[in-house]
C-alpha positions as CSV (number, residue, x, y, z in Angstrom):
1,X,8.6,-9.2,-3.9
2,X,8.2,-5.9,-2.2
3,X,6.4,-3.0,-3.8
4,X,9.2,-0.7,-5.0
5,X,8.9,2.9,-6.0
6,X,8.8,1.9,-9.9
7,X,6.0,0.2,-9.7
8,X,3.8,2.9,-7.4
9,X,5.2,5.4,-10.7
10,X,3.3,2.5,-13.2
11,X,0.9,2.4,-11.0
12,X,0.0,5.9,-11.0
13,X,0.1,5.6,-15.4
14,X,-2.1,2.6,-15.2
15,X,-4.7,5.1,-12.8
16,X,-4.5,8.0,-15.3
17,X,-5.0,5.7,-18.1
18,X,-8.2,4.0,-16.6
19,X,-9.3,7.9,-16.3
20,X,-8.8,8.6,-19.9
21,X,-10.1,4.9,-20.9
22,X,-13.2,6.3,-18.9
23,X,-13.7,9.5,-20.6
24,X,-12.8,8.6,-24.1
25,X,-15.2,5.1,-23.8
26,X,-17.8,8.0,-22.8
27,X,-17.5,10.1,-25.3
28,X,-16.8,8.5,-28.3
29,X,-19.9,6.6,-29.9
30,X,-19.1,3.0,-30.1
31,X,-20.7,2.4,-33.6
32,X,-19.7,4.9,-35.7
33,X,-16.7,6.0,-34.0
34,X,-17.7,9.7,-33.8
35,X,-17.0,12.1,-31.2
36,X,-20.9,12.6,-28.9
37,X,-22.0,15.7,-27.4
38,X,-22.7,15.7,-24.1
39,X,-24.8,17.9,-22.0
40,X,-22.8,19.9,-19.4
41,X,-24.5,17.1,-16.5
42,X,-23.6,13.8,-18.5
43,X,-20.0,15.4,-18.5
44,X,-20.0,15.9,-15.1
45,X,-21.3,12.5,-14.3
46,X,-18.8,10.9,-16.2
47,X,-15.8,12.7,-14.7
48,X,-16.9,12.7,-11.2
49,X,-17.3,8.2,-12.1
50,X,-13.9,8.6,-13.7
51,X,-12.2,10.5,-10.7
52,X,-13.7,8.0,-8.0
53,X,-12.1,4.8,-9.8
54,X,-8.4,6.4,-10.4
55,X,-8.9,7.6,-6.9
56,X,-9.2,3.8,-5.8
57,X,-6.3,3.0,-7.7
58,X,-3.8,6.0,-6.2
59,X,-5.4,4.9,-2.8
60,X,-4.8,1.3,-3.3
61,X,-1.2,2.2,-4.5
62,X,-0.2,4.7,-1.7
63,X,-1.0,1.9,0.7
64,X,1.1,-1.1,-1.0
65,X,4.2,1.6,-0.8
66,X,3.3,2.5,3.1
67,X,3.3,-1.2,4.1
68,X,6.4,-1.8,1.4
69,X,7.8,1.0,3.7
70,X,7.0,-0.4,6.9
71,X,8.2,-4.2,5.4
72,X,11.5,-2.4,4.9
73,X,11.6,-0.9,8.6
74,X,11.1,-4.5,10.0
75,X,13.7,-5.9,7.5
76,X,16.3,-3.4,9.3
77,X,14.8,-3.8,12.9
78,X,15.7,-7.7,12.1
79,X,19.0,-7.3,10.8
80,X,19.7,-4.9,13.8
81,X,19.1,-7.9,16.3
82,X,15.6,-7.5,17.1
83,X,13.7,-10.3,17.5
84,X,10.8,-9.9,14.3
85,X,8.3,-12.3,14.2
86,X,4.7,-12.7,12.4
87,X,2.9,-10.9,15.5
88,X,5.6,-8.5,16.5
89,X,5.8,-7.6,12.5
90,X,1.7,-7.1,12.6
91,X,1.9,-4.8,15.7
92,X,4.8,-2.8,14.4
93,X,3.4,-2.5,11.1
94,X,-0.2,-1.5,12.8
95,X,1.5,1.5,14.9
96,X,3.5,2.7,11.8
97,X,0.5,2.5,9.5
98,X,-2.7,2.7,11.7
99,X,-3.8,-0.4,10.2
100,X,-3.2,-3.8,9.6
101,X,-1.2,-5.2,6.3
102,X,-1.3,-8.6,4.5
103,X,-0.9,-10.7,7.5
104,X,0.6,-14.2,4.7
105,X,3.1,-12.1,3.5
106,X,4.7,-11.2,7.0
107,X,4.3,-14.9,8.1
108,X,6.3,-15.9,4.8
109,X,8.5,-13.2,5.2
110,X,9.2,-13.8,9.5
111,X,8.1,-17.4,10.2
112,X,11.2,-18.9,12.1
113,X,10.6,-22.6,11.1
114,X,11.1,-25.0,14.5
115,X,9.8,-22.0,16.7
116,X,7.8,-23.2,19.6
117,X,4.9,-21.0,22.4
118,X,7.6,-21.2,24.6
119,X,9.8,-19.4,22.6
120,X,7.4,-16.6,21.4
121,X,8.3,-13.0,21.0
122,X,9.0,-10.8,23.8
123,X,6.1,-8.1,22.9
124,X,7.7,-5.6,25.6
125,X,10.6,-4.5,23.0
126,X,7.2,-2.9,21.5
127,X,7.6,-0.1,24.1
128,X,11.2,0.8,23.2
129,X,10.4,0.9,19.3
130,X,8.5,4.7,19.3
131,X,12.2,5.8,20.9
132,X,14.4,3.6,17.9
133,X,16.3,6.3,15.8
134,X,15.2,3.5,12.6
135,X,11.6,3.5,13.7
136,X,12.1,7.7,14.2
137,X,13.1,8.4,10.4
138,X,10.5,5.2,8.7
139,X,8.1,7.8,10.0
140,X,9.4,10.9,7.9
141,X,8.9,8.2,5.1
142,X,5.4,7.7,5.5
């Protein structure tokens, strides 16, 4: 399944809600269900603690829909005739992104059952891709 914009959108709910699952586990006393007073520090504690984990999450998020972008560029770069395999997918998706993705789900995705070494993928169509009007406008995307 590729990561769709719908679920980047939950997962951007499920990041605020950690946030205020954060602050509200910090200030409400456990026992008696009363509201604590904090000093202005052991506020600022909390919420700098609560900012770093739903940073993670929008981090974590922003890159499943970059890759679920690039995933999509290598879908139409296949159905255009080019020849996408699991190392050509991993190099594309490296120059796009500046880093590698989830190396299973591209051999899942562009494994070409029966494929031999002597049939491996010409890497030199690599050097034509920064001038492909698809690989031009998945840019603007990311």
């Amino acid at each position: 399944m590729i990561y769709e914009l719908s679920d980047y959108e939950s997962d951007m709910h499920e990041a605020n809600e950690i946030y205020l699952r954060i602050i509200k586990s910090a200030l409400i006393c456990p026992s008696t269900g009363d509201i604590e007073t904090l000093s202005q520090h052991e506020l600022y504690e909390i919420k700098k603690y609560a900012v770093a984990i739903k940073a993670q999450f929008i981090g974590a998020a922003g890159k499943r829909l970059r890759q679920a972008v690039a995933v999509e560029l290598l879908d139409v770069l296949k159905a255009a005739g080019w020849d996408i395999t699991p190392a050509v997918a991993v190099k594309v998706a490296k120059m796009l992104l500046g880093r590698g993705v989830n190396r299973k789900m591209l051999t899942d995705r562009y494994a070409t059952p029966g494929r031999t070494a002597a049939e491996k993928a010409d890497f030199a169509c690599l050097a034509e891709l920064p001038k492909n009007a698809l690989y031009i406008s998945s840019l603007d995307k990311l």
